[in-house]
N, CA, C and O atoms as a MOPAC input file, in Angstrom:
PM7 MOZYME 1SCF
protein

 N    -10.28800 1    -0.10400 1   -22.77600 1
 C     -9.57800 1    -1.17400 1   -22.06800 1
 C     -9.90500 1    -1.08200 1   -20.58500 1
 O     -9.80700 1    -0.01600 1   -19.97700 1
 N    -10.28800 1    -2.19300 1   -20.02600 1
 C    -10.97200 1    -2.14900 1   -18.77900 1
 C     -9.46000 1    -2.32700 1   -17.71600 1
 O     -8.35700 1    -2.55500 1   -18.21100 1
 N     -9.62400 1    -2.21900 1   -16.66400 1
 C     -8.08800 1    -2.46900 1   -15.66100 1
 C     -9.24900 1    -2.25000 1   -14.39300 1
 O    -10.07000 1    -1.33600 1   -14.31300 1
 N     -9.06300 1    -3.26800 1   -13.54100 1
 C     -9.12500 1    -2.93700 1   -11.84200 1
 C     -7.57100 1    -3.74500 1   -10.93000 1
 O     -6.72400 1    -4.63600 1   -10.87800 1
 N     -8.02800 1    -2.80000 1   -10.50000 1
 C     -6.48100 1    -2.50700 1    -9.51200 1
 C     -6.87800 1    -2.38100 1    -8.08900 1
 O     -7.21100 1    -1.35700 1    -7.49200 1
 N     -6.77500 1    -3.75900 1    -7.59000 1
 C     -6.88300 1    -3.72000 1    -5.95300 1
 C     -5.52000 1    -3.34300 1    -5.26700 1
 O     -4.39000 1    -3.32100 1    -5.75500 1
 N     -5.98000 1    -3.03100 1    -3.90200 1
 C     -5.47500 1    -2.62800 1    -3.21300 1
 C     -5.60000 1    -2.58400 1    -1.98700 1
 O     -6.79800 1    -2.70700 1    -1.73000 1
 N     -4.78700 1    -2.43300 1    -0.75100 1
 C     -4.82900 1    -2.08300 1     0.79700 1
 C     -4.90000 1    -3.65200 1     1.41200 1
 O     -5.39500 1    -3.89800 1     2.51200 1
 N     -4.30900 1    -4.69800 1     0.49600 1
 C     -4.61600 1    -5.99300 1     1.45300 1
 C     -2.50800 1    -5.84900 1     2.27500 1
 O     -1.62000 1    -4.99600 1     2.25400 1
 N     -2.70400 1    -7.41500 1     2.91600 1
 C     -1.66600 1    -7.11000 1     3.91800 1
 C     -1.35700 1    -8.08700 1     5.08100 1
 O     -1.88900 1    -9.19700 1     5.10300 1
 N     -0.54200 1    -7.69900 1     5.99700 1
 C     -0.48400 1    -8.97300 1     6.89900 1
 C     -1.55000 1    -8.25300 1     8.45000 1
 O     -1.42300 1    -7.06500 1     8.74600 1
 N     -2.16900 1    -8.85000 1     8.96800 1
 C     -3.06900 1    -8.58000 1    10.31800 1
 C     -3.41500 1    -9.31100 1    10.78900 1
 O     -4.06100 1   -10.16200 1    10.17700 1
 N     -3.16600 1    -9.42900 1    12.31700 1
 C     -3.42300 1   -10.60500 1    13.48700 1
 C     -5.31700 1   -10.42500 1    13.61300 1
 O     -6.14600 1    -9.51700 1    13.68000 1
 N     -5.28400 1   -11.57400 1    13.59200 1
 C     -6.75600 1   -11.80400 1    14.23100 1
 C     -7.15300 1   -10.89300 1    14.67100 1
 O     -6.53100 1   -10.01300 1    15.26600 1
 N     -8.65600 1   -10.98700 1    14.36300 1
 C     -9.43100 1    -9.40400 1    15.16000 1
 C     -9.34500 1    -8.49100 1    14.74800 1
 O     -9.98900 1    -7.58100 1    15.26900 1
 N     -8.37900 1    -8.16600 1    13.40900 1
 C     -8.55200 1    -6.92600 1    13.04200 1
 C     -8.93100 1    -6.48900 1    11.74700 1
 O     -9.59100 1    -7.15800 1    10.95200 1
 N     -8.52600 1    -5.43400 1    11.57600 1
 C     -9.73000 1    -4.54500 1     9.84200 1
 C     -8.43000 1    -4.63200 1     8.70300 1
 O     -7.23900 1    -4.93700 1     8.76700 1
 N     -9.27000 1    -4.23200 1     7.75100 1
 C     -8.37700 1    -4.18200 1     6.28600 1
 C     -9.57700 1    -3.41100 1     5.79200 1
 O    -10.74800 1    -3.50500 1     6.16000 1
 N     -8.85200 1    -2.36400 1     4.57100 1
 C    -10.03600 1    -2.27900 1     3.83900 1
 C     -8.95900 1    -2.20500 1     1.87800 1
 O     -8.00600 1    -1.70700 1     1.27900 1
 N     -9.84700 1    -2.91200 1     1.80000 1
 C     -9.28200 1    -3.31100 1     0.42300 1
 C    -10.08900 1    -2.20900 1    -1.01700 1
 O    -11.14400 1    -1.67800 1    -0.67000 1
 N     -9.73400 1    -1.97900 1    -2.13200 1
 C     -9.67600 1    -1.03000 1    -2.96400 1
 C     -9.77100 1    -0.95400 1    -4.38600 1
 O     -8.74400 1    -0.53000 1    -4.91700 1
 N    -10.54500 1    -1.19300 1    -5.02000 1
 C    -10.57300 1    -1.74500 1    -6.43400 1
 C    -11.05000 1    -0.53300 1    -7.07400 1
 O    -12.22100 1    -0.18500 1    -7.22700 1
 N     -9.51600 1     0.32900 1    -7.58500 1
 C    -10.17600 1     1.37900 1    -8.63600 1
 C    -10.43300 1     0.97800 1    -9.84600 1
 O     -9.32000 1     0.50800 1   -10.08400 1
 N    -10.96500 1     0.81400 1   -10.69600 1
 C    -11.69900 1     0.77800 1   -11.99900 1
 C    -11.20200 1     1.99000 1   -13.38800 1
 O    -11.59000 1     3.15300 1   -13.50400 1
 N    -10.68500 1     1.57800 1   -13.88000 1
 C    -10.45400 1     2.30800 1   -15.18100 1
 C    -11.49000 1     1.57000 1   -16.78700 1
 O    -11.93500 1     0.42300 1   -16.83200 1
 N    -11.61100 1     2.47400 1   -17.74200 1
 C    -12.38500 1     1.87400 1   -18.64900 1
 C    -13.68700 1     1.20600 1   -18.49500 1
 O    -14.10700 1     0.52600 1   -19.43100 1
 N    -14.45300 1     1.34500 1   -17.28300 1
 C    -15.38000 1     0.93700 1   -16.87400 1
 C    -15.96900 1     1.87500 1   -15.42200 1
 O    -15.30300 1     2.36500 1   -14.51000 1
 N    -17.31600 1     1.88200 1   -15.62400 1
 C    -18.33500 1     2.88200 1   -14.51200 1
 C    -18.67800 1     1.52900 1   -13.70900 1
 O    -19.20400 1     0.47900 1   -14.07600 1
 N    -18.12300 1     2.00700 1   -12.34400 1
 C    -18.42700 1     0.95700 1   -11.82200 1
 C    -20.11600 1     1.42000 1   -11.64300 1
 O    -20.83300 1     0.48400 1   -11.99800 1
 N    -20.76400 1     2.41200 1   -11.26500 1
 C    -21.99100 1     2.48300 1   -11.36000 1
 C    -22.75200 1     1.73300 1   -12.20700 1
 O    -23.72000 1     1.13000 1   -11.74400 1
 N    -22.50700 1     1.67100 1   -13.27500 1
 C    -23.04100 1     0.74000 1   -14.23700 1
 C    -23.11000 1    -0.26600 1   -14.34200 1
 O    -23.63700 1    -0.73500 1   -15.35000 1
 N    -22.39200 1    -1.41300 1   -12.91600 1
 C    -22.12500 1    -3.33100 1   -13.35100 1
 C    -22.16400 1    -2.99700 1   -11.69800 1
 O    -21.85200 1    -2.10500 1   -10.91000 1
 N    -22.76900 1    -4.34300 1   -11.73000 1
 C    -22.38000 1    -5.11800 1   -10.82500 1
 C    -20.97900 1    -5.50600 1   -10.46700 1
 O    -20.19900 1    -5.97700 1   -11.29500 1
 N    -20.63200 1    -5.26000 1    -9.00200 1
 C    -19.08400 1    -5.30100 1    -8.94600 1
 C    -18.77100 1    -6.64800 1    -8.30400 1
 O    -19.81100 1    -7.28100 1    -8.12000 1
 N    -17.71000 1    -7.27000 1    -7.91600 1
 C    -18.10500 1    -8.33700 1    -7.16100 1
 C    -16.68600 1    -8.63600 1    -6.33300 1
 O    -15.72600 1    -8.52300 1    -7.09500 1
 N    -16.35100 1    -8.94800 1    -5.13000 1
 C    -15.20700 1    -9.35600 1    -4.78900 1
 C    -15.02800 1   -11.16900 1    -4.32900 1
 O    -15.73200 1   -11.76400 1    -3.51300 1
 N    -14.12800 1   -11.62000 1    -4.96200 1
 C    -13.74700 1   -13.01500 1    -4.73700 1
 C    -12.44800 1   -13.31200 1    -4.03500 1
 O    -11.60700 1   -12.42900 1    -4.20000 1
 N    -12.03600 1   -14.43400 1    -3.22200 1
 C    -11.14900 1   -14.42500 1    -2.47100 1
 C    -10.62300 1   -16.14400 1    -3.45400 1
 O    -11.43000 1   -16.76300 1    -4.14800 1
 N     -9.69700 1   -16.41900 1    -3.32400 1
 C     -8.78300 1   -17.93700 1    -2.97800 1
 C     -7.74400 1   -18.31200 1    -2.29100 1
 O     -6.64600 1   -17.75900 1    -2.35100 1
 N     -7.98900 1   -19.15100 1    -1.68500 1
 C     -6.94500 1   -19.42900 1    -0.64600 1
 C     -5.87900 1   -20.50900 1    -1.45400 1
 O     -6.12100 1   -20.67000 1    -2.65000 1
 N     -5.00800 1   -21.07000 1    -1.02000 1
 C     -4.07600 1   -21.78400 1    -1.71700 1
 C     -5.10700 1   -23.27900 1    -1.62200 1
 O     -5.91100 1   -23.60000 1    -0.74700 1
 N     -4.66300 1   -24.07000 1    -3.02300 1
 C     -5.19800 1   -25.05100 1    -3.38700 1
 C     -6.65800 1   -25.05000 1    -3.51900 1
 O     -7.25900 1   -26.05600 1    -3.89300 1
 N     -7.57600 1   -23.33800 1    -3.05900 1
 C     -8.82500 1   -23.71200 1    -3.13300 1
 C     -9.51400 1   -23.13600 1    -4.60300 1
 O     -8.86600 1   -22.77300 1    -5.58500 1
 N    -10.71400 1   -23.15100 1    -4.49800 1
 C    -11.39400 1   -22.62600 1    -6.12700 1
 C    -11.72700 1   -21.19600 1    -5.38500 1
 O    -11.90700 1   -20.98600 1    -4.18500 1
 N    -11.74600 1   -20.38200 1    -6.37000 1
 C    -11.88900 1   -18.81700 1    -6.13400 1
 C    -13.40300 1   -19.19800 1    -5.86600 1
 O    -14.12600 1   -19.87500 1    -6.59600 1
 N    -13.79000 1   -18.47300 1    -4.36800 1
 C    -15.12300 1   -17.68600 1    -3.65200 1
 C    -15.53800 1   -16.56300 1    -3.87000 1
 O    -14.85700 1   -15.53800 1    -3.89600 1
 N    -16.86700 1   -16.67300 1    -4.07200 1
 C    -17.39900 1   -15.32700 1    -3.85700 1
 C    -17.27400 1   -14.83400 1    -2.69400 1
 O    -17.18900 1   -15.63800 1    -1.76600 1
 N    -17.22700 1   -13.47200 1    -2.41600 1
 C    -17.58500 1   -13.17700 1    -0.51500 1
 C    -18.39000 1   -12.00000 1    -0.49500 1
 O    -19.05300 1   -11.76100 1     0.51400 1
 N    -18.42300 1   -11.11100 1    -1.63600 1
 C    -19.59800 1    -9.84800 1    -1.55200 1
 C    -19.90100 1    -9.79900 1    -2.69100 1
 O    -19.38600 1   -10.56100 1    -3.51000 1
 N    -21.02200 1    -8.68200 1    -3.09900 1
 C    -21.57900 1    -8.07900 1    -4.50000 1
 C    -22.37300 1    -7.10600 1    -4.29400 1
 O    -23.38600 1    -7.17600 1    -3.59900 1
 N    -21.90000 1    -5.94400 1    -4.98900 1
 C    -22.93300 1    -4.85200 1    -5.21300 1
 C    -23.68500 1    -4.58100 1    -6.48300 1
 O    -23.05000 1    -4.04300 1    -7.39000 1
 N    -24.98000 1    -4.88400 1    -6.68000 1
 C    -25.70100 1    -4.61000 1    -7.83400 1
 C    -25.40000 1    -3.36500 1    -8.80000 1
 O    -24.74400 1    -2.43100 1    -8.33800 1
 N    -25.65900 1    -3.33800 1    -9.55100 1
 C    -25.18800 1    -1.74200 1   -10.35000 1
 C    -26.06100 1    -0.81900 1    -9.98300 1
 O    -25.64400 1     0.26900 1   -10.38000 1
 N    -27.36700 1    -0.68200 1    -9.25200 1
 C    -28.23900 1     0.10700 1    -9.40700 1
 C    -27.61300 1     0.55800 1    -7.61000 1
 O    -28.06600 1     1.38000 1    -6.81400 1
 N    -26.28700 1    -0.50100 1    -7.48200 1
 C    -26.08000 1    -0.05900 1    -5.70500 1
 C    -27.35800 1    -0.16800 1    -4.64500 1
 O    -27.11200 1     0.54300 1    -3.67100 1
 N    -28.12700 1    -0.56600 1    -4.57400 1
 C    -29.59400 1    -1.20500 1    -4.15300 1
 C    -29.30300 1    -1.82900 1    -3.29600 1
 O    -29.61900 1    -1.33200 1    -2.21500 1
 N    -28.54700 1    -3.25700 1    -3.22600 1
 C    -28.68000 1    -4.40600 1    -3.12100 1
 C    -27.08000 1    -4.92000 1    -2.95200 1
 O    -26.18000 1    -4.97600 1    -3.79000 1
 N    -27.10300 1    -5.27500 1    -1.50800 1
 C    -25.60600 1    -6.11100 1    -1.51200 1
 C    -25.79700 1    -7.20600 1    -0.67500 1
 O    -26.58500 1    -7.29200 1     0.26700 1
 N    -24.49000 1    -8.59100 1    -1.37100 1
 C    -24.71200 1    -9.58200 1    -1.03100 1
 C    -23.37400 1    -9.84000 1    -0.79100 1
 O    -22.34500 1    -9.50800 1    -1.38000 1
 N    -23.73200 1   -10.89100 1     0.77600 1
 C    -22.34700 1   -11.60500 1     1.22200 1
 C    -22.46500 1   -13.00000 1     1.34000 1
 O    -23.54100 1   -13.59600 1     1.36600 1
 N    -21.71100 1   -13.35100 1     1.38800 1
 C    -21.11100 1   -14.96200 1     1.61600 1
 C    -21.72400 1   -15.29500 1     3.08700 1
 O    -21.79900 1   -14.50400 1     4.02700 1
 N    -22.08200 1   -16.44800 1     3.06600 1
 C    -22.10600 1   -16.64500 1     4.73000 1
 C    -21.25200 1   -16.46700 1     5.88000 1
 O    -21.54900 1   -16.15700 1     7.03300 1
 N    -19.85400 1   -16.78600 1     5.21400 1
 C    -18.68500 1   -16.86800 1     6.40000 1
 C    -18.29000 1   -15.24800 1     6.63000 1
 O    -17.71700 1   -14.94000 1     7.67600 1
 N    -18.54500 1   -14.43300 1     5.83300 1
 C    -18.64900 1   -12.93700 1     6.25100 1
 C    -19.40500 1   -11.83700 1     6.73100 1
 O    -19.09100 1   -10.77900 1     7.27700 1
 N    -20.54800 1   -12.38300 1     6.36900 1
 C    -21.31100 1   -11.61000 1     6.40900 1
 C    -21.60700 1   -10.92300 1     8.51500 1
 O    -21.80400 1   -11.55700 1     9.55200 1
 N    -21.51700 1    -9.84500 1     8.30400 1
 C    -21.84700 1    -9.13800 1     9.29900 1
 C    -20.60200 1    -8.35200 1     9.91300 1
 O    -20.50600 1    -7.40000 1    10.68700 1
 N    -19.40700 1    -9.40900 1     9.02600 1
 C    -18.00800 1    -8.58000 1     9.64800 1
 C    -17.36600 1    -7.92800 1     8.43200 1
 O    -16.71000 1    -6.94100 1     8.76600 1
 N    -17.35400 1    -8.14000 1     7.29900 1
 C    -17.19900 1    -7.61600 1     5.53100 1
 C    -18.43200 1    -6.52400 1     5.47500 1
 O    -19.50100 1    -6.56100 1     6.08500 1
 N    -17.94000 1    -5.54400 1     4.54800 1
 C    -19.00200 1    -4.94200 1     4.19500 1
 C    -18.37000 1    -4.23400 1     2.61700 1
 O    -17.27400 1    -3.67400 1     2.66000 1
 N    -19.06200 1    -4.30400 1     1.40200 1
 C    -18.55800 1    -3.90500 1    -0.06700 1
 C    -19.26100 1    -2.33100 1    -0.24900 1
 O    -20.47500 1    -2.53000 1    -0.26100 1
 N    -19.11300 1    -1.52000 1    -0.33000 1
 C    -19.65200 1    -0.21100 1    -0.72000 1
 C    -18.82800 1    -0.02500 1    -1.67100 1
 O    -17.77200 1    -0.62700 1    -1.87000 1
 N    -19.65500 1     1.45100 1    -2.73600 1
 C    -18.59400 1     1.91000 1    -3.80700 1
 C    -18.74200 1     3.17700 1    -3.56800 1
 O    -19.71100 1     3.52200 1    -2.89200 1
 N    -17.83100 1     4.14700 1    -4.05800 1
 C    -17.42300 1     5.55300 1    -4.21000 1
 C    -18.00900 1     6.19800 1    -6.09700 1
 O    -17.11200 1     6.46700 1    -6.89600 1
 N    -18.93900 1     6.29500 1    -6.36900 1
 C    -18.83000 1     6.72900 1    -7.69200 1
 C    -18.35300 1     8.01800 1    -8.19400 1
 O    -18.73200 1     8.43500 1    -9.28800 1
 N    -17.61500 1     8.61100 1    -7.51900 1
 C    -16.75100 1     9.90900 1    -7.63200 1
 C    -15.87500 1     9.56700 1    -7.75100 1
 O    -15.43900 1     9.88300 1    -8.85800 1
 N    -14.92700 1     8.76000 1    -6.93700 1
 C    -13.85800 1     7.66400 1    -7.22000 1
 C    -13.75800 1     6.74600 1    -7.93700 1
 O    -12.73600 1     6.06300 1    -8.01200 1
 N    -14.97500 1     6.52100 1    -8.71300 1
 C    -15.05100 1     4.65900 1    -9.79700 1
 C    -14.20700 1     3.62700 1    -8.92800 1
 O    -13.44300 1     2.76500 1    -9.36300 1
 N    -14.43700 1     3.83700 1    -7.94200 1
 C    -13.84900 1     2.72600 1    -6.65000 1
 C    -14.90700 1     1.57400 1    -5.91700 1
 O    -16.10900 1     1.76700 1    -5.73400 1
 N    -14.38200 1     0.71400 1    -5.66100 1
 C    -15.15700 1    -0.34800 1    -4.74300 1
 C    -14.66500 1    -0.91000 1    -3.42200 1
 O    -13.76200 1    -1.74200 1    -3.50300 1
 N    -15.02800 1    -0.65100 1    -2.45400 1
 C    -14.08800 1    -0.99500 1    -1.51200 1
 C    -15.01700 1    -2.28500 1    -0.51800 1
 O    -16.23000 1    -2.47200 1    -0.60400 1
 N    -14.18700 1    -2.94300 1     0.26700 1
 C    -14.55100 1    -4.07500 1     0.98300 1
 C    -14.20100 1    -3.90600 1     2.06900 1
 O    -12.99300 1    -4.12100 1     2.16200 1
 N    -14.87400 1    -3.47900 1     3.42600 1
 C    -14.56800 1    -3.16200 1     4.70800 1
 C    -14.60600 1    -4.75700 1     5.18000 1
 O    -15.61600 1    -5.45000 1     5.30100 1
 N    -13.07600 1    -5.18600 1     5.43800 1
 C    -12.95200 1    -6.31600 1     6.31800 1
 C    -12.82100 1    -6.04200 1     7.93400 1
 O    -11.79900 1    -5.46500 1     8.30600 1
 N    -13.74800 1    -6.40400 1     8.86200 1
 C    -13.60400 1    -6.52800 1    10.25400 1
 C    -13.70500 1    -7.66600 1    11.01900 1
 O    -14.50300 1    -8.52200 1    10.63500 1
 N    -13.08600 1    -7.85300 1    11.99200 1
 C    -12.86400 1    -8.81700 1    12.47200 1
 C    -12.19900 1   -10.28500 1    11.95600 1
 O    -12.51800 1   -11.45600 1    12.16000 1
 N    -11.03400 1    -9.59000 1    11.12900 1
 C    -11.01000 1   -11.09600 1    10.54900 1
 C    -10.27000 1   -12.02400 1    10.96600 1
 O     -9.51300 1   -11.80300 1    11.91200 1
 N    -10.30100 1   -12.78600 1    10.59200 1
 C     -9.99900 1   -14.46800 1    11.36800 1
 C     -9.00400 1   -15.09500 1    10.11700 1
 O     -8.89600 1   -14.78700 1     8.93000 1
 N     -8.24500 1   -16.26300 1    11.08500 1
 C     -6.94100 1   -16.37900 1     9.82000 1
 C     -7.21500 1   -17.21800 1     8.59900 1
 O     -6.49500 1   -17.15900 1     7.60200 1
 N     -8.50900 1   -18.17800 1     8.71500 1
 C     -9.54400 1   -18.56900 1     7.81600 1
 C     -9.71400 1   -17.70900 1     6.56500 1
 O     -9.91800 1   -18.19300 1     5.45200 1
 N     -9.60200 1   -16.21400 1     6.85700 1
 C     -9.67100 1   -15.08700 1     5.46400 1
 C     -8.51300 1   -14.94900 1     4.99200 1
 O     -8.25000 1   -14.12400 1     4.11700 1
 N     -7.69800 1   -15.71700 1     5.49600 1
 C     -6.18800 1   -15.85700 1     4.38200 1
 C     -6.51700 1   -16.05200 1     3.11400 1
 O     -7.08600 1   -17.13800 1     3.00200 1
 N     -6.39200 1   -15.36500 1     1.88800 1
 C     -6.20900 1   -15.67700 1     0.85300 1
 C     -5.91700 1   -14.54100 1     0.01800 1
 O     -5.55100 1   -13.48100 1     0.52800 1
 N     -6.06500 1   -14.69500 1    -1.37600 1
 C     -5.71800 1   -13.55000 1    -2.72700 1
 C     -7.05000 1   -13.09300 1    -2.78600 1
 O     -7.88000 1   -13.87700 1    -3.24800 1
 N     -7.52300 1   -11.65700 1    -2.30100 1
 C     -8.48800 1   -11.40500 1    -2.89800 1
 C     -8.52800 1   -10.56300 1    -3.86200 1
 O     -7.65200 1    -9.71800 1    -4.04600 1
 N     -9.97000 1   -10.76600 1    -4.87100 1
 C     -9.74100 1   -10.50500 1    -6.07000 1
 C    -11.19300 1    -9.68900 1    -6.19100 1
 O    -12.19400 1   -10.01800 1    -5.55400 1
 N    -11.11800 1    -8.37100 1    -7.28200 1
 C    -11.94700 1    -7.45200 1    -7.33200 1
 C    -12.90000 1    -7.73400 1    -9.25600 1
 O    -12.32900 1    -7.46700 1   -10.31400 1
 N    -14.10200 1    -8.20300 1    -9.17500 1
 C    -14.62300 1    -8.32200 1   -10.66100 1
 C    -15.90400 1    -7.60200 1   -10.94900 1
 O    -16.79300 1    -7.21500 1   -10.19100 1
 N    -15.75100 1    -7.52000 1   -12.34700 1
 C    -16.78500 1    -6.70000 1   -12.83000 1
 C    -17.78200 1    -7.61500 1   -14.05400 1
 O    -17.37400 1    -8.37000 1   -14.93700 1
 N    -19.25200 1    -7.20400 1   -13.70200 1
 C    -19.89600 1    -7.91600 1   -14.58600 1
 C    -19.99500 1    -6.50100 1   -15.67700 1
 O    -20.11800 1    -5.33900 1   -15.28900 1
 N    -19.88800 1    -7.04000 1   -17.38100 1
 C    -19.57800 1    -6.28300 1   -18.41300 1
 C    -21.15100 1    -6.20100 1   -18.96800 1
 O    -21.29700 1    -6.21600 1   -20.19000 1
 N    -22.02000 1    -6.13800 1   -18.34200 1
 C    -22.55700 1    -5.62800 1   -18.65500 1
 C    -23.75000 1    -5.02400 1   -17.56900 1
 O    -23.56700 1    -5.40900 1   -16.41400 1
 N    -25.32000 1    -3.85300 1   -17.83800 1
 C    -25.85400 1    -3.44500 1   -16.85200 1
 C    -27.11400 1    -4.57000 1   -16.91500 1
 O    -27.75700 1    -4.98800 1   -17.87700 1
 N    -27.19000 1    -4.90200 1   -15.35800 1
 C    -28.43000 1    -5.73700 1   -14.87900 1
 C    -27.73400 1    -6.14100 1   -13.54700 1
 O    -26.67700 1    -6.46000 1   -13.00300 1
 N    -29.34400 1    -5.85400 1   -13.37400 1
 C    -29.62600 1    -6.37500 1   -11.62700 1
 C    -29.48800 1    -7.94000 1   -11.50100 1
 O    -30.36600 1    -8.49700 1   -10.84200 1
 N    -28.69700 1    -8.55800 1   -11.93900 1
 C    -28.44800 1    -9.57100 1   -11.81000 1
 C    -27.00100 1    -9.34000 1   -10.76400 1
 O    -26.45300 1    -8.26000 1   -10.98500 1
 N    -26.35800 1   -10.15900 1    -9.72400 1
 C    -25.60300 1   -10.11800 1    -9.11700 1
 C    -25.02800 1   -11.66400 1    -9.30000 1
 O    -25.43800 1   -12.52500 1    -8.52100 1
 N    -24.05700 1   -12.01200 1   -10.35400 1
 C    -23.52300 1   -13.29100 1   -10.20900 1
 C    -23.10700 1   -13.81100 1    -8.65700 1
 O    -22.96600 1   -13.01100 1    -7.73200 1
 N    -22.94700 1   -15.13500 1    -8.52000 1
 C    -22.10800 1   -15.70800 1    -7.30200 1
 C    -20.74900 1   -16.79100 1    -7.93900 1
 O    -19.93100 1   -17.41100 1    -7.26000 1
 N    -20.84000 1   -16.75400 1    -9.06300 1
 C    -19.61400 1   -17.46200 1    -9.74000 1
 C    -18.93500 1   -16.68800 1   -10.32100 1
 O    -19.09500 1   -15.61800 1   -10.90800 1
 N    -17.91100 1   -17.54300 1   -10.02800 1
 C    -16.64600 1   -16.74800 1   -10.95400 1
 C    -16.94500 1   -16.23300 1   -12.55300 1
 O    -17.10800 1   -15.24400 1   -13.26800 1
 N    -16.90300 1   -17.21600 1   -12.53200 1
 C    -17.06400 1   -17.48600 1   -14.34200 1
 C    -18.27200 1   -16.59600 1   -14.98000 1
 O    -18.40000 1   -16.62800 1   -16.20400 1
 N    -18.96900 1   -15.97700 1   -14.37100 1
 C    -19.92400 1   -15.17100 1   -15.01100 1
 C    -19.52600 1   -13.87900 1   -15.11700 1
 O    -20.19600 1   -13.18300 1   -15.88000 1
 N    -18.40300 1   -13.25500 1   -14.42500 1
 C    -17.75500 1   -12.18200 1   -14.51200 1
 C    -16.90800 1   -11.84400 1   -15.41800 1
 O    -16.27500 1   -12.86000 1   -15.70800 1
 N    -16.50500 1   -10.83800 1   -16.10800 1
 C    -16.27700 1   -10.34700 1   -17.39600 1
 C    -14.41100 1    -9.85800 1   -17.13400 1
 O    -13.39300 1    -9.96900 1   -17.81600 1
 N    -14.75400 1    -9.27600 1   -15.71100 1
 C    -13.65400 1    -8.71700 1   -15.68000 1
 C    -12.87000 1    -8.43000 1   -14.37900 1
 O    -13.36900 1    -7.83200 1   -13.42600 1
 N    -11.30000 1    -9.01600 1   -14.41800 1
 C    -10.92800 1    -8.93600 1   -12.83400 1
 C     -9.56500 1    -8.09800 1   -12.86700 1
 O     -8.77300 1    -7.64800 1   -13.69500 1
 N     -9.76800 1    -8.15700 1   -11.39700 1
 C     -8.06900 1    -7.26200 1   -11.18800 1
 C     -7.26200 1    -8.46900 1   -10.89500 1
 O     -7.66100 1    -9.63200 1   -10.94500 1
 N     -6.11500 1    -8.06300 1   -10.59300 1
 C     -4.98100 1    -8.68600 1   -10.30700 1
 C     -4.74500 1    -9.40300 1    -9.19400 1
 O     -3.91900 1   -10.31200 1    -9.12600 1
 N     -5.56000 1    -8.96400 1    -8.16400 1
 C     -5.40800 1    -9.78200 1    -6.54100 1
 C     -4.80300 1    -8.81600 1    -5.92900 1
 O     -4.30700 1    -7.85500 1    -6.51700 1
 N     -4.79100 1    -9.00900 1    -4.51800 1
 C     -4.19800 1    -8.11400 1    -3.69200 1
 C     -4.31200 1    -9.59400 1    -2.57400 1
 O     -5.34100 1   -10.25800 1    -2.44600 1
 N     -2.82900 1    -9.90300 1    -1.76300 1
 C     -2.76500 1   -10.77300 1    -0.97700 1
 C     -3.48300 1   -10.16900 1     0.57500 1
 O     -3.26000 1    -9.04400 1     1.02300 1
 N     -4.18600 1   -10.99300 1     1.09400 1
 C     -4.48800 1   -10.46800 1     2.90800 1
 C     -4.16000 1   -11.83500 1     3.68400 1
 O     -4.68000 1   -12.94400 1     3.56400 1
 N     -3.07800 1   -11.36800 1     4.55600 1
 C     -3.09000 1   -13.01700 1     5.44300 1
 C     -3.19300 1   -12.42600 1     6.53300 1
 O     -2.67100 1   -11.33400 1     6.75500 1
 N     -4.09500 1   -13.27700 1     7.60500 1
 C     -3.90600 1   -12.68000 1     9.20200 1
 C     -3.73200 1   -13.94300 1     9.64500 1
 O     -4.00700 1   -15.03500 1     9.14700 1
 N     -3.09300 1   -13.52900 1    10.94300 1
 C     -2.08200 1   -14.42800 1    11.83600 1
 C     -2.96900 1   -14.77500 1    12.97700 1
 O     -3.59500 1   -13.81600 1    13.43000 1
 N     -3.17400 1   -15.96100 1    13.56100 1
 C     -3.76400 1   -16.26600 1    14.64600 1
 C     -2.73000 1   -15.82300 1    16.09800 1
 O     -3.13900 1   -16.04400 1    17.23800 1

């Protein structure tokens, strides 16, 4: 039985960090591609990062990229998402997924992912 369980989101004024936490049970995160998605109210769930399974290769969203950063812990079966600088635009539920199976493929849709956590809310305040 697979379970990810985010964590460390929260309330933070503009300009500042979060780092969010997706431990993994029933699943190596080494082995999948991991992926984190955000939604804001009324919107369709975004991609905003991805780490390949071979950990090689990571991909961001445009509106993050350079201030987000996704690394994993494989001692921990953890995935974490270094948010910096964020802006109140990154208000939303973000959400931690796993592709169920191994390949260097890195989805950018939701729907190709096998498996998610629960959300963890982040709102920052202008």
């Amino acid at each position: 039985q697979v379970q990810l369980v985010e964590s460390g989101g929260g309330l933070v004024q503009a300009g500042g960090s979060l780092r969010l936490s997706c431990a993994a049970s029933g699943l190596t995160v080494s082995r999948y591609a991991m992926g984190w998605f955000r939604q804001g109210p009324g919107e369709e769930r975004e991609f905003v990062a991805g780490i390949t399974w071979s950990g090689g290769n990571t991909y961001y969203a445009g509106s993050v990229k350079g201030r987000f950063t996704i690394s994993r812990d494989n001692a921990e079966n953890t995935v974490y998402l270094q948010m910096n600088s964020l802006k109140p635009e990154d208000t939303a539920v973000y959400y931690c997924a796993a592709l169920g199976r191994t390949s260097e493929w890195l989805p950018r849709r939701a729907n190709d992912y096998d498996y998610w956590g629960q959300g963890t809310q982040v709102t920052v305040s202008s």
